[in-house]
C-alpha positions as a printed NumPy array, in Angstrom:
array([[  0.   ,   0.   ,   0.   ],
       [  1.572,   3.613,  -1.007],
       [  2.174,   6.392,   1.262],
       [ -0.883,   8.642,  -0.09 ],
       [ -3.04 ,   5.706,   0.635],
       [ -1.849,   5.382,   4.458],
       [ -2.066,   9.228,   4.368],
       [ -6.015,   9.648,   3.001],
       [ -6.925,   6.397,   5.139],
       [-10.175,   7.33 ,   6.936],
       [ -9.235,   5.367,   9.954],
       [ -5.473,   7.584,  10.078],
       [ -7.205,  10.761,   9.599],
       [-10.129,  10.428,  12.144],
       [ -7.291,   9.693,  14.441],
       [ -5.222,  12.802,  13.299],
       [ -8.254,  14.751,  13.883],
       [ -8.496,  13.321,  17.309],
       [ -4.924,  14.08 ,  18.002],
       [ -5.086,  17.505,  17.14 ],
       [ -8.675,  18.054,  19.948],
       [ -6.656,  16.54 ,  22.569],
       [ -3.816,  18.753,  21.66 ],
       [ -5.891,  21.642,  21.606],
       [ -7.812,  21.142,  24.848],
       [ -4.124,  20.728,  26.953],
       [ -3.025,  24.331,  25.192],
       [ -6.814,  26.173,  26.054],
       [ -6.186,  24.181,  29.607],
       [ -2.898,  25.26 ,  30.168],
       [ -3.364,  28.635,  28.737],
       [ -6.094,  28.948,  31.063],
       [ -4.085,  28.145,  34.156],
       [ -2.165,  30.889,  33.136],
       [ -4.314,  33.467,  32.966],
       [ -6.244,  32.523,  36.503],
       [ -3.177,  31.821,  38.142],
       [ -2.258,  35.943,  37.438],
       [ -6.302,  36.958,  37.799],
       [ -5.964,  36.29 ,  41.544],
       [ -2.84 ,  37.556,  42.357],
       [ -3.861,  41.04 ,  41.088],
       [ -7.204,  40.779,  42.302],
       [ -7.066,  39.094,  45.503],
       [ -6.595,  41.759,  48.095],
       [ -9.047,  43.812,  46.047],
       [-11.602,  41.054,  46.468],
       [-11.117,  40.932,  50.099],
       [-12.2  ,  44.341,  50.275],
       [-15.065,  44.06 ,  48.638],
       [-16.232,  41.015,  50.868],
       [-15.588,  42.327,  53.835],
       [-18.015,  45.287,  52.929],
       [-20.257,  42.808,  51.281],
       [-21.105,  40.541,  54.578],
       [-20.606,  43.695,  57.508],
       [-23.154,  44.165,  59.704],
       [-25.516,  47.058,  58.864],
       [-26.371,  48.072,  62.036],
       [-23.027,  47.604,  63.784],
       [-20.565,  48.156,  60.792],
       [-16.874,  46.927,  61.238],
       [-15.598,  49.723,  58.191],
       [-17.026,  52.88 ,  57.31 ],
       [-16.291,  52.526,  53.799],
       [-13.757,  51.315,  51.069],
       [-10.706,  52.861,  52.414],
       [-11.137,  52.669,  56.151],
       [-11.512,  49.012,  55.366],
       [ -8.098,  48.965,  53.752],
       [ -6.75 ,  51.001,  56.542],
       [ -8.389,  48.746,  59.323],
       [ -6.812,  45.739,  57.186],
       [ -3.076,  46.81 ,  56.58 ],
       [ -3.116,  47.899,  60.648],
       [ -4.642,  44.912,  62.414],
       [ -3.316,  42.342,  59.624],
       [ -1.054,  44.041,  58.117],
       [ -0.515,  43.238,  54.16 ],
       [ -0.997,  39.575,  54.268],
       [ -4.767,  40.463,  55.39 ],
       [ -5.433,  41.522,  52.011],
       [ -3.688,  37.926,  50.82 ],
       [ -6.203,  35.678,  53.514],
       [ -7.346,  32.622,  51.975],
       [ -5.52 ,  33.061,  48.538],
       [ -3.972,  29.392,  48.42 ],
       [ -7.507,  28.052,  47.559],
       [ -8.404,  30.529,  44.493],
       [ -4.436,  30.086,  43.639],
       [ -5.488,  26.753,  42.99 ],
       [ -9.049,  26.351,  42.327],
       [ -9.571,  29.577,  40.309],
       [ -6.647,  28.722,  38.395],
       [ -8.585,  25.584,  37.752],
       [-11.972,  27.138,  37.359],
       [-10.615,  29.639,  34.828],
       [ -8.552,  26.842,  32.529],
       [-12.392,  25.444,  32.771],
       [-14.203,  28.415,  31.17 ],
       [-11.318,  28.689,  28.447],
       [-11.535,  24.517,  27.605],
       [-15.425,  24.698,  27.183],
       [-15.395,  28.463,  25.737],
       [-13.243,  27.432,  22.997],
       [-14.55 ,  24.073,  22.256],
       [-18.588,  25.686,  22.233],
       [-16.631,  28.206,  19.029],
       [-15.623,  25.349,  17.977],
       [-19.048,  23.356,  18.158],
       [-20.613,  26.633,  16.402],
       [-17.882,  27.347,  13.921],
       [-16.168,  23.513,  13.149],
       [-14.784,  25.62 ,  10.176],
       [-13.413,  29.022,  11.361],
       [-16.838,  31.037,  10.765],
       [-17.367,  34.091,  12.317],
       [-19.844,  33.361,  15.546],
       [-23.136,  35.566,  15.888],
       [-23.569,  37.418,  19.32 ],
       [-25.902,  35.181,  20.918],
       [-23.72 ,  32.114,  19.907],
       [-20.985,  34.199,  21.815],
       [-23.258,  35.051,  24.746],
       [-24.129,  30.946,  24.748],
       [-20.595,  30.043,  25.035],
       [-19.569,  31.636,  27.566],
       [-22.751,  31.113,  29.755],
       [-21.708,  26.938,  29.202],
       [-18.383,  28.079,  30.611],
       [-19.364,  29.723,  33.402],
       [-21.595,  26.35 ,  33.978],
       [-18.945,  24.411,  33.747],
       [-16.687,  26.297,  36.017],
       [-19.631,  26.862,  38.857],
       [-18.749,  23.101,  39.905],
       [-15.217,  24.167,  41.209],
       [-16.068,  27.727,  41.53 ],
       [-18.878,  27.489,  43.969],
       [-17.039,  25.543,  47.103],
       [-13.27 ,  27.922,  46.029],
       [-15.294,  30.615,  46.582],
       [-17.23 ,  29.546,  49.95 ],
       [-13.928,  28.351,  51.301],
       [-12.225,  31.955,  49.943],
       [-14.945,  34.04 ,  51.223],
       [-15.482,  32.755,  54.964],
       [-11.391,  33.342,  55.235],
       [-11.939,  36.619,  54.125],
       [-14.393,  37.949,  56.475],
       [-12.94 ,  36.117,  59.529],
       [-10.947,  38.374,  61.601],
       [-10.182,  36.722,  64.909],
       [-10.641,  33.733,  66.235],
       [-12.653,  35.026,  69.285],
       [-16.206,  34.445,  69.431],
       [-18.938,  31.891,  68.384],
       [-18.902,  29.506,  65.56 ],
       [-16.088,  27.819,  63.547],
       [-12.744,  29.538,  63.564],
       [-10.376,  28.587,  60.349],
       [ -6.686,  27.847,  59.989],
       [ -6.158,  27.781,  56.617],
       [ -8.228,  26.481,  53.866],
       [ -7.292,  22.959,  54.076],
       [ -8.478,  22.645,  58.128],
       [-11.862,  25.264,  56.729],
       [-12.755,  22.254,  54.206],
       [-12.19 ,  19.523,  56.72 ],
       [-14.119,  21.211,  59.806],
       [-17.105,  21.979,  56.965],
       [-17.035,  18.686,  55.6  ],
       [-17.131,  17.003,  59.166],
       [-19.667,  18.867,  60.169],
       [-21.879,  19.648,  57.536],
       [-21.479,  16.87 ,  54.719],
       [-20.452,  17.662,  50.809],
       [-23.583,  20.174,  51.155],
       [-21.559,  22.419,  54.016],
       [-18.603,  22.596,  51.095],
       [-21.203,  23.931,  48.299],
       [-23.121,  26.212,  50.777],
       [-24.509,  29.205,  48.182],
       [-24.506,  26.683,  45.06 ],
       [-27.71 ,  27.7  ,  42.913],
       [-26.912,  31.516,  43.055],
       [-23.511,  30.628,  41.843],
       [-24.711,  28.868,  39.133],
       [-26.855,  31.755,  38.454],
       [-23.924,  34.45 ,  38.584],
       [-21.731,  32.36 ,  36.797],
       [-24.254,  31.933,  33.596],
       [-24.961,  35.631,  33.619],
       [-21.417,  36.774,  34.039],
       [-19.406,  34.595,  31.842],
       [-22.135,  34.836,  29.463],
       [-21.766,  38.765,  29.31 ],
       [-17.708,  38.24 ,  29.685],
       [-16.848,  36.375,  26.894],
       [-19.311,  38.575,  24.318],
       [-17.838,  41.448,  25.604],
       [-14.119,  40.195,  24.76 ],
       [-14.987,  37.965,  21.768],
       [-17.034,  40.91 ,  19.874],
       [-14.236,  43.45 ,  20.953],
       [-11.313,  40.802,  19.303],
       [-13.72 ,  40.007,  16.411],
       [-14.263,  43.552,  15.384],
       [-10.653,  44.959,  15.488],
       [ -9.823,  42.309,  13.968],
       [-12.139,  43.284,  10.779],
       [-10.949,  46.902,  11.039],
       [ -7.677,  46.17 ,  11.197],
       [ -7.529,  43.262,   8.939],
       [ -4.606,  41.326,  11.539],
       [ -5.211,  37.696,  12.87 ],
       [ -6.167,  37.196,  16.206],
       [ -2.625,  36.397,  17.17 ],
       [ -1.312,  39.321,  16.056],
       [ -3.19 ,  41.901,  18.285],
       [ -1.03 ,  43.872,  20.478],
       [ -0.404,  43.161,  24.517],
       [ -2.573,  46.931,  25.365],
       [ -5.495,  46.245,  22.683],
       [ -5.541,  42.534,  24.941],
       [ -5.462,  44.21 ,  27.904],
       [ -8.211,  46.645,  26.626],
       [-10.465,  44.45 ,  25.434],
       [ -9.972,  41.856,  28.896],
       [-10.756,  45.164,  31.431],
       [-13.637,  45.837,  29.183],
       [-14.645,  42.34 ,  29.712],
       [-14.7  ,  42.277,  33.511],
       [-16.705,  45.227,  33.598],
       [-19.579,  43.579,  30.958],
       [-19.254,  41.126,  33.694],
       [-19.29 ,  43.008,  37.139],
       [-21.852,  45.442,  36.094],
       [-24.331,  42.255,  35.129],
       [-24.021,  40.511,  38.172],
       [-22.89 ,  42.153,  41.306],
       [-26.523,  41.979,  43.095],
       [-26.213,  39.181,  42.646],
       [-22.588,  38.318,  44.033],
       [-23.762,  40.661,  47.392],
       [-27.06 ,  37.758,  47.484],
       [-24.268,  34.715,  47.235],
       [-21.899,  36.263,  49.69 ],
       [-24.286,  36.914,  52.289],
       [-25.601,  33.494,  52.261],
       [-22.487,  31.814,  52.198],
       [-21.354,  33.345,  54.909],
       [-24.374,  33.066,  56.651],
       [-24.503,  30.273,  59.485],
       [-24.169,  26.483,  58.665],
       [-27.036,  26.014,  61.231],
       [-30.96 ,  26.724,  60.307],
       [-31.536,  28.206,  63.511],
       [-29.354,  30.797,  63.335],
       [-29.367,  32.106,  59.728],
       [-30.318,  35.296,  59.136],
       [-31.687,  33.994,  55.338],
       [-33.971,  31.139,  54.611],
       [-32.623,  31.349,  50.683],
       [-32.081,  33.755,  48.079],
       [-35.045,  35.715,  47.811],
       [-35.303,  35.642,  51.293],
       [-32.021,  37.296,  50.964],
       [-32.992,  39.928,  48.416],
       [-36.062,  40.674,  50.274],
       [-34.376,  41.226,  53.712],
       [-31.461,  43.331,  51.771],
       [-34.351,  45.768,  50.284],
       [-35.987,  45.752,  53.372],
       [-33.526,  47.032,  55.589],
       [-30.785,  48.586,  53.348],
       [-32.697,  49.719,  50.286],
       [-31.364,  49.207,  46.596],
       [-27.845,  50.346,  47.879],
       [-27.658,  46.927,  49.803],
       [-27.11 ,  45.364,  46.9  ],
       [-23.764,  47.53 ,  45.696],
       [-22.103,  47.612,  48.952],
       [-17.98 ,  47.009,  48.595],
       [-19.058,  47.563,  44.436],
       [-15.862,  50.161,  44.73 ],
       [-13.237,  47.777,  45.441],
       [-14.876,  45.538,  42.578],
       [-14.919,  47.965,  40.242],
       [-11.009,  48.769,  40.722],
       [-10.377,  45.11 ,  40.231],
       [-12.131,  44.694,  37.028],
       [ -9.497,  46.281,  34.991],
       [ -6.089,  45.122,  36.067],
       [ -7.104,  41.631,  37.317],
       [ -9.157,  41.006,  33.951],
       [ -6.486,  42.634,  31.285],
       [ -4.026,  40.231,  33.189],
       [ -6.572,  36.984,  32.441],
       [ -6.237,  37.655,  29.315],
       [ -2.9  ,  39.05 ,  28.54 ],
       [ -1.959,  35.726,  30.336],
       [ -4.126,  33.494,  28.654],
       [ -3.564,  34.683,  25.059],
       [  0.656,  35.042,  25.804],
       [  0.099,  31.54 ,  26.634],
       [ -2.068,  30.096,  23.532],
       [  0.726,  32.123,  21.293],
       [  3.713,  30.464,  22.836],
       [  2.555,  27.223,  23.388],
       [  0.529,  26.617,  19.852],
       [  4.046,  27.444,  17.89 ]])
């Protein structure tokens, strides 16, 4: 049998094909890794910032506002308070974020098997799958990452935390797999919503300069990247964020029934309106909204350095 029949074998070229998917899904995985691993490390202490605002007290507030909180924070902590429970979105949102690049890419490549340009809503769809996807690590990183965050001594009632490790074994002892994912559904929710509005926002940005200018994807520079990725996190933020005060409040809520302060989400809401008005749902929205831009432009700096150097 000659080479060019080998070659044009259908059994050789399905596996080529298969080769090439698996190949693909390590470099959007990796690449992904990448980009969350920088995400937190810019974003982290501004995240911690925002929590703590998020879950305060109303009617005995710890911080008077954004900067008193960083003030309180660099005094009683000093700069490793900003850092508290980074090792588990170090790991897990590096994971979570190679997640939402692995099934954003493969959806644009379910919609376009052939390089076509994807429609809006096909954009919108993608990314919601992603954010999906990611909710099943995201939901317990972030439970673990925000009850670190708001704990500031280890005086009083309830469960005091080492670390994250000794957070997810005391949970888990006490409170089963449905302790860890505490705040689940309106994850799920955010996540759609967010990644959803994310990856349109940074996908029609890229597709359009990319017909203006008439350069391949590859070829965009590092501060039209970082343009597009800050734009991104603010589609994002400014979609969601009532609904990321909703999930931290009940996730830091107590474990036990008798002593939460919400039954469920729109028990949640309602006691929010009730008592704070339509601002209780954009407390600590300062600190967010100075993380959007560097933390997201790094995402996907990072991500996109890493597709270029790895796919040549």
């Amino acid at each position: 049998m000659s080479d060019v029949a080998l070659s044009s074998s259908p059994a050789l070229v399905v596996e080529k094909k298969s080769a090439v998917k698996k190949n693909q899904a390590i470099i959007d995985c990796a690449s992904g890794t990448v980009g969350g691993i920088l995400q937190v490390l810019v974003g982290q202490p501004f995240d911690t910032v925002k929590v703590r605002l998020q879950t305060q007290s109303i009617t005995n507030p710890v911080y008077s506002g954004m900067m008193d909180c960083v003030r309180q924070t660099k005094e009683k902590e000093g700069l490793k308070g900003f850092y508290k429970g980074t090792m588990t979105p170090l790991v897990g949102i590096g994971a979570c974020v190679s997640i939402q690049f692995v099934v954003l890419q493969a959806m644009k490549r379910f919609y376009s098997p052939n390089g076509e340009s994807l429609s809006n809503t096909q954009f919108y769809i993608s990314g919601a799958a992603s954010g999906l996807a990611n909710s099943v690590v995201s939901g317990p990183v972030e439970h673990i990452r925000t009850r670190l965050q708001v704990q500031t001594s280890s005086s009083g009632s309830g469960m005091f935390f080492r670390g994250p490790i000794d957070a997810i074994k005391q949970i888990y002892a006490s409170h089963g797999l449905a302790g860890i994912y505490k705040g689940q559904g309106i994850t799920m929710v955010r996540e759609f919503q967010g990644y959803g509005a994310y990856f349109l926002a940074y996908e029609w940005l890229v597709k359009k300069s990319m017909e203006h200018s008439g350069r391949a994807r590859s070829d965009l520079p590092a501060w039209e990247v970082c343009t597009y990725g800050a734009a991104a996190g603010y589609a994002m933020w400014g979609t969601i964020y009532p609904i990321d005060v909703i999930k931290s409040k009940l996730q830091t809520d107590a474990f036990d029934p008798a002593n939460r302060k919400y039954s469920g989400v729109l028990d949640c809401a309602r006691k929010t309106l009730a008592v704070e008005g339509a601002a209780g749902f954009f407390r600590g929205i300062g600190p967010c909204l100075l993380r959007a831009a560097p933390s997201n432009a790094a995402t996907f700096m990072g991500f996109e350095l890493a597709m270029r150097l790895l796919s040549n």
